[in-house]
C-alpha positions in Angstrom: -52.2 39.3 -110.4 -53.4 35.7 -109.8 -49.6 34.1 -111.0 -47.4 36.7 -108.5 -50.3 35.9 -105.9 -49.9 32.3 -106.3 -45.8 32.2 -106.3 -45.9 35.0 -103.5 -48.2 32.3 -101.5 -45.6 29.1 -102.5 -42.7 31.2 -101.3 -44.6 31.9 -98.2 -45.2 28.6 -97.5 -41.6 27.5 -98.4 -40.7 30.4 -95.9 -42.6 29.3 -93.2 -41.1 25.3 -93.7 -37.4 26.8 -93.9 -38.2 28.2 -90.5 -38.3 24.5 -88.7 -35.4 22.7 -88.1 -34.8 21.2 -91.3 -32.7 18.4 -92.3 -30.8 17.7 -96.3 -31.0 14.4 -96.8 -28.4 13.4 -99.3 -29.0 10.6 -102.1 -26.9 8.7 -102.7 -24.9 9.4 -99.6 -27.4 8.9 -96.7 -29.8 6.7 -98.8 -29.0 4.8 -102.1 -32.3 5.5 -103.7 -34.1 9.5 -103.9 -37.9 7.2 -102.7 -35.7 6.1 -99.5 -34.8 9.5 -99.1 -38.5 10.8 -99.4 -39.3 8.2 -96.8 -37.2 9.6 -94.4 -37.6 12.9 -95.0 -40.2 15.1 -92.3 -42.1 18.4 -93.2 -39.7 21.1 -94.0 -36.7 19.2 -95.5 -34.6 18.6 -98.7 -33.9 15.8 -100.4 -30.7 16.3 -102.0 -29.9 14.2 -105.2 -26.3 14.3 -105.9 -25.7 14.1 -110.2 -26.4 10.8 -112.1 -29.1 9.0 -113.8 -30.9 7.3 -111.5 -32.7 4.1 -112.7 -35.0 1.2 -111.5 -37.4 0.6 -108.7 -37.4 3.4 -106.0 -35.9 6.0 -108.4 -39.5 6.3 -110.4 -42.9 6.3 -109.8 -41.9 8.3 -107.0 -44.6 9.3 -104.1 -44.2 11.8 -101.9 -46.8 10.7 -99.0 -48.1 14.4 -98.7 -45.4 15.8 -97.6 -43.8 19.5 -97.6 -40.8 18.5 -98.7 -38.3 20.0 -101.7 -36.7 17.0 -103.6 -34.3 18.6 -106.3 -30.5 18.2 -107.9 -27.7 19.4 -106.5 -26.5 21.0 -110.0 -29.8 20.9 -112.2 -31.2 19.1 -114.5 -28.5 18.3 -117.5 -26.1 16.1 -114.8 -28.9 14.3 -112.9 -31.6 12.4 -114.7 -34.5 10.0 -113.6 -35.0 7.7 -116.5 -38.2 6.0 -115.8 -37.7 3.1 -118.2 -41.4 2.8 -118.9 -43.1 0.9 -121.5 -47.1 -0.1 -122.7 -46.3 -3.9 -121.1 -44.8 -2.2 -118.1 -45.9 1.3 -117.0 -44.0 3.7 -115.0 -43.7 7.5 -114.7 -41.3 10.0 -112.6 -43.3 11.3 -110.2 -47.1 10.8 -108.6 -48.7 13.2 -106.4 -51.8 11.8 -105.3 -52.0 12.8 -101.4 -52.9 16.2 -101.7 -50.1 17.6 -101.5 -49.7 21.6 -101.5 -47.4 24.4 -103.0 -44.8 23.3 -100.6 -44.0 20.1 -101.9 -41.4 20.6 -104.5 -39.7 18.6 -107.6 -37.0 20.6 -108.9 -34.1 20.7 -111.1 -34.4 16.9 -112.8 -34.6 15.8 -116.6 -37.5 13.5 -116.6 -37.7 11.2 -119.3 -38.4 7.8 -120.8 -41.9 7.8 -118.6 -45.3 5.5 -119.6 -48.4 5.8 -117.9 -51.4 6.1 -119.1 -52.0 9.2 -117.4 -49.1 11.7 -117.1 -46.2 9.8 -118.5 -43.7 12.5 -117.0 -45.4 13.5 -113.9 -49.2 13.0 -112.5 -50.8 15.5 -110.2 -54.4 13.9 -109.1 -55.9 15.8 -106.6 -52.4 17.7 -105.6 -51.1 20.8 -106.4 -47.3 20.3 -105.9 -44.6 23.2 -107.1 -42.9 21.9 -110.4 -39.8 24.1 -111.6 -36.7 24.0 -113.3 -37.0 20.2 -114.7 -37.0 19.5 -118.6 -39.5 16.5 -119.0 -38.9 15.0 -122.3 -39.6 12.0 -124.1 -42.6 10.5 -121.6 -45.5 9.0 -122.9 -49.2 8.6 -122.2 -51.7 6.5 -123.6 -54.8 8.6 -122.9 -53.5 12.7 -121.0 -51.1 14.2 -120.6 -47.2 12.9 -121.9 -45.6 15.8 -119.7 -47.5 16.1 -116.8 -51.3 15.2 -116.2 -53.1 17.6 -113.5 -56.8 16.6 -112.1 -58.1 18.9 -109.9 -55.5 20.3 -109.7 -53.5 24.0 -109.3 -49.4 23.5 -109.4 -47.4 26.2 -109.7 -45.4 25.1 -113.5 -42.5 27.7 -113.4 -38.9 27.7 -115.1 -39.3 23.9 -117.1 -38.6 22.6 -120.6 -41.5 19.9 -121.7 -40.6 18.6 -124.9 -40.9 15.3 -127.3 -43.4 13.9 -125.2 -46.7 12.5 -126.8 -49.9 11.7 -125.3 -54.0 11.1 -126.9 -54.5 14.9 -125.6 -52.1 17.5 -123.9 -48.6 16.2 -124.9 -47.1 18.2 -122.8 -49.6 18.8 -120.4 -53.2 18.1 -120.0 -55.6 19.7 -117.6 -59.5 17.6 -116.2 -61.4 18.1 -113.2 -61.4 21.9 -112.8 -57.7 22.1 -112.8 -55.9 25.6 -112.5 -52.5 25.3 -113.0 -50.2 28.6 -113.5 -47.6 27.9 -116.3 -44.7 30.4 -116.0 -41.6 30.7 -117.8 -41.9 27.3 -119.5 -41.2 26.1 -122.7 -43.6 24.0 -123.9 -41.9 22.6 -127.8 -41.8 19.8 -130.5 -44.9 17.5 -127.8 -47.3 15.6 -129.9 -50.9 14.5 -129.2 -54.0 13.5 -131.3 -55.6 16.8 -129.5 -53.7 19.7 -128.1 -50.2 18.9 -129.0 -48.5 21.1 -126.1 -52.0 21.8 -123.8 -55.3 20.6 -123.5 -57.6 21.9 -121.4 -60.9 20.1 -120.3 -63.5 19.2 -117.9 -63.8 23.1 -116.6 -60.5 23.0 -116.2 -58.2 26.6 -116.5 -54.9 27.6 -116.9 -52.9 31.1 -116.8 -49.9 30.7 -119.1 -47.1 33.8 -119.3 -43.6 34.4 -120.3 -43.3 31.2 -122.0 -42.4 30.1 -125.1 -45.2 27.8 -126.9 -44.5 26.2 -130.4 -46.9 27.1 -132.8 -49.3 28.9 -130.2 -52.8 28.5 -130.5 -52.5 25.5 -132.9 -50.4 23.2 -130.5 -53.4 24.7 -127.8 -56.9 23.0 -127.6 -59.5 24.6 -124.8 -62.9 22.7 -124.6 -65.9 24.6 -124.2 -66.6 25.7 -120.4 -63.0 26.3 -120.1 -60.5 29.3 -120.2 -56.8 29.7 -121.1 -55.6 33.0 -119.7 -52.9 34.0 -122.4 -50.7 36.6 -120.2 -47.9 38.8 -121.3 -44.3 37.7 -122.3 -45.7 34.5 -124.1 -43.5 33.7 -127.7 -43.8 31.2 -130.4 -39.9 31.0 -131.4 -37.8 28.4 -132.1 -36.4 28.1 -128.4 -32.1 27.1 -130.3 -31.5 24.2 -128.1 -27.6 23.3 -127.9 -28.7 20.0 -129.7 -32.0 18.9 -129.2 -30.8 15.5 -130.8 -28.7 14.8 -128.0 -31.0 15.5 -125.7 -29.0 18.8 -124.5 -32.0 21.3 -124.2 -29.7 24.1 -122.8 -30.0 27.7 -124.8 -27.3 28.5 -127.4 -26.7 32.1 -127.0 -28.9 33.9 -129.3 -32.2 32.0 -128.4 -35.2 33.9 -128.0 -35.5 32.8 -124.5 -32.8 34.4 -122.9 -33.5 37.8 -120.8 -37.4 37.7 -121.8 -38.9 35.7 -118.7 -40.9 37.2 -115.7 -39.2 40.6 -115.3 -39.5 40.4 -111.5 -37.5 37.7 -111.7 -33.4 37.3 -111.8 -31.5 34.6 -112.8 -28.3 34.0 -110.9 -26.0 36.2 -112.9 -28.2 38.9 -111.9 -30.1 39.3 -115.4 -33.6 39.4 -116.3 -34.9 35.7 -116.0 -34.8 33.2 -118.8 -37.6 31.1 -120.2 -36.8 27.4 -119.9 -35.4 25.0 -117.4 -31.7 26.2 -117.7 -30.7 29.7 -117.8 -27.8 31.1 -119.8 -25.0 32.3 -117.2 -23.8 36.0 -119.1 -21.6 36.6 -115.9 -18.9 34.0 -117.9 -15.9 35.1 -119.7 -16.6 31.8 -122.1 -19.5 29.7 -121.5 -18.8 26.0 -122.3 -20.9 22.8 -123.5 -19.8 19.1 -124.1 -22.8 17.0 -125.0 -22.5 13.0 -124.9 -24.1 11.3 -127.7 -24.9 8.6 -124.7 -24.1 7.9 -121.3 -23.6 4.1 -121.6 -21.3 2.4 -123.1 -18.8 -0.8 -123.2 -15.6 -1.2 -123.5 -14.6 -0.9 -127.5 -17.5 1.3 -128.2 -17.2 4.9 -130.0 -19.2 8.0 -128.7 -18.8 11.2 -130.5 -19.0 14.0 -128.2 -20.1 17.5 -129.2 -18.1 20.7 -127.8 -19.2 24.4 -128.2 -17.4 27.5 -126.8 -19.5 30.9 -126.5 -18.0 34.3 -126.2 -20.9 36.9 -125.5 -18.4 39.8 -124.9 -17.5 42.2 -127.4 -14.2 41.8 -126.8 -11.4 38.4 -127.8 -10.4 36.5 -125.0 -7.3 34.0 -124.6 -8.5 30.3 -123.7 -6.5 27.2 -122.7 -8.7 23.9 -122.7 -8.6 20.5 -121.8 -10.5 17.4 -121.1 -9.9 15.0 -118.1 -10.9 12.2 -117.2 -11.9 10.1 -114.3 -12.2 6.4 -113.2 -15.0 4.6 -111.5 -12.2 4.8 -108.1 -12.3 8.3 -108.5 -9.2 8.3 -109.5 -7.9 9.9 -113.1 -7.0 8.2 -115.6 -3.3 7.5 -116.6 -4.0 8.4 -120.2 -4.8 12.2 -119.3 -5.3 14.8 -121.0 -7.6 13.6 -123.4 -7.3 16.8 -125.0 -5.4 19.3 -124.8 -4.0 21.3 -123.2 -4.8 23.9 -126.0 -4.5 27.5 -126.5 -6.4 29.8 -129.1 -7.5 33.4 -128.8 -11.4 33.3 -128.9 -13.4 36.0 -131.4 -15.8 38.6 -129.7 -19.2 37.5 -129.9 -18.3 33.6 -131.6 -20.0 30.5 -131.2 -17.7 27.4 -131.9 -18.9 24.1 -132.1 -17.2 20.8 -133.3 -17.8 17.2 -132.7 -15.3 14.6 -131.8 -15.3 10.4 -131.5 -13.5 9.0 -129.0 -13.4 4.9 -128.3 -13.6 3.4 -125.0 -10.5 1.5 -124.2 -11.3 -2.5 -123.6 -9.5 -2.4 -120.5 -11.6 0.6 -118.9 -13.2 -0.4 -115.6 -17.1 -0.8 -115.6 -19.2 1.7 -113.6 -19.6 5.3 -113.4 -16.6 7.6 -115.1 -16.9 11.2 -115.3 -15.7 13.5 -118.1 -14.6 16.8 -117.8 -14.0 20.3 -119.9 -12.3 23.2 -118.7 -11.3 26.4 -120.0 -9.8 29.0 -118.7 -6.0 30.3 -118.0 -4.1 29.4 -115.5 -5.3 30.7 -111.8 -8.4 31.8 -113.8 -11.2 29.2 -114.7 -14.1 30.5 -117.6 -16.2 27.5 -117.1 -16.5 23.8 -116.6 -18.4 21.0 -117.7 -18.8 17.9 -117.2 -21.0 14.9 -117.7 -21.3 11.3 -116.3 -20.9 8.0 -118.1 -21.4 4.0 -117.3 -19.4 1.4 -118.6 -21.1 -1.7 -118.8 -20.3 -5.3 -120.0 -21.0 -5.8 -123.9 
């Protein structure tokens, strides 16, 4: 009763917000960096962050002044990622609440990674109770609480994330002081390391409600000081989660992992089925659902970078596919030397997971900045899926 009540009261107050005029704010269109696009942003709007990874001063250690504002991805977490490029000798995190802001106030749909602070290395909620949901925080660090996300006095609404590889003295994934009350909801919380509570700690009279999720090793990755109370609610699993490749930082579900279809059942996931745990959902409405994984997003000209493909047919039934990759220059223009593959044409098993890696070389004469690459499958006048992923070319 207390998680719908609380979610029933954000989407209230999200209700009431979308009511005002509101504006979308566009980064990088309207402003280069997403803190310049808070700034500007009143009560009510949305800061829109178009796909990238965004780097540097004034796209970490971002502050949102108190205000009821949504700042989220245009198309979710695995295409736009703030890497906080923090270190011991030079601290910095993704996000800092510290103004007391509400439910209203909303980060959604980023990966969060490469954060150091020494409290909340991913995110810090101090005295602020923002919403959090549908952003895999992964690979932050904290020297004392909390390498996910740190709450003190605190009581955000946690719903729809991935929080994983992050470390931390207590609560590597997230840590709770200061009568805190978060509501965890159809999180994964997997593979996060700490001295104490390796995926939640719990202290100081602190509580948390925690339900459809999927926690790795349960109680033994859980650590709950005396005068405080974890309310283990339905749904919760302890299951290998089957990340497309956790190694490439790709923590989208393989089809077949435990998370799929066994989140909150009042809640739908755009394809219409029962919600899945984690920060991205596995679209069943596909004919063929289609991955291609970078092994990095930088790179220089004359540099290799293998790239990892996989191909999912959930039906029953085989289905005829034509592929190809395309890509496209820093001009926006494509690139003379397309297709890099294809185009191809196999008939696809019923119910068949393909997967195969392949190494590509940048050309020395390729333009430095931002490419994108591109997979689509399909027929013609009938496109199964598409993805895609951005890439910077650097000097050596």
């Amino acid at each position: 009763m207390r998680l719908l009540t609380t979610l029933w009261c954000a989407a209230l107050v999200l209700g009431l917000c979308g009511s005002i005029s509101a504006t979308v704010i566009h980064v990088p269109d309207d402003y280069p960096t997403i803190q310049w696009g808070i700034d500007a942003a009143v009560g009510g709007d949305t800061v829109l962050v178009a796909d990238g990874t965004y780097t540097g001063s004034l796209n970490r250690d971002l502050d949102f002044g108190g205000k009821a504002i949504v700042v989220m991805s245009e198309n979710g977490p695995h295409v736009t990622i703030i890497d906080c490029e923090g270190s011991i000798s030079e601290p910095h995190r993704g996000f800092y609440f510290h103004s007391g802001e509400g439910p209203a106030s909303v980060v959604r749909g980023f990966i969060i990674q490469g954060g150091w602070a020494e409290y909340g290395g991913g995110i810090n909620c101090d005295s602020s109770s923002p919403t959090i949901q549908g952003n895999t925080i992964r690979g932050n660090t904290a020297g004392y609480d909390g390498g996910g996300i740190y709450c003190g006095e605190c009581s955000s609404v946690i719903v729809d994330n991935t929080i994983t590889e992050n470390a931390a003295n207590t609560g590597g994934g997230i840590a709770c002081y200061y009568n805190s009350s978060p509501t965890v909801m159809n999180t994964i919380l997997w593979a996060d390391d700490a001295g104490t509570g390796h995926e939640i700690y719990l202290g100081e009279a602190s509580s948390m409600a925690v339900s459809y999720s999927d926690i790795s090793s349960r109680w033994l990755a859980v650590f709950v000081a005396p005068g405080c109370t974890l309310e283990w609610g339905e749904g919760n699993i302890e299951t290998n989660p089957k990340f497309v490749l956790a190694n490439l930082q790709d923590y989208r579900l393989l089809w077949g992992s435990p998370c799929i279809d066994v989140g909150h059942p009042d809640y739908l996931d755009p394809d219409g089925t029962r919600s899945d745990i984690g920060a991205h959902f596995f679209d069943q409405s596909k004919t063929i659902v289609a991955y291609a994984t970078p092994q990095t997003r930088t790179l220089s000209p004359g540099d290799n970078c293998a790239v990892l493909y996989a191909m999912i047919n959930i039906h029953p039934e085989p289905v005829e596919v034509r592929g190809g990759v395309e890509l496209t220059l820093p001009n926006g223009e494509p690139w003379s030397g397309n297709p890099l593959e294809g185009p191809g044409y196999t008939v696809f098993p019923p119910e068949f997971t393909w997967q195969i890696v392949r190494e590509y070389t940048v050309p020395e004469t390729w333009p430095l900045g931002v490419s994108v690459f591109t997979w689509r499958v399909g027929m013609p006048g009938n496109l199964y899926d598409r993805d895609r992923f951005l890439f910077t070319v650097v000097e050596p």
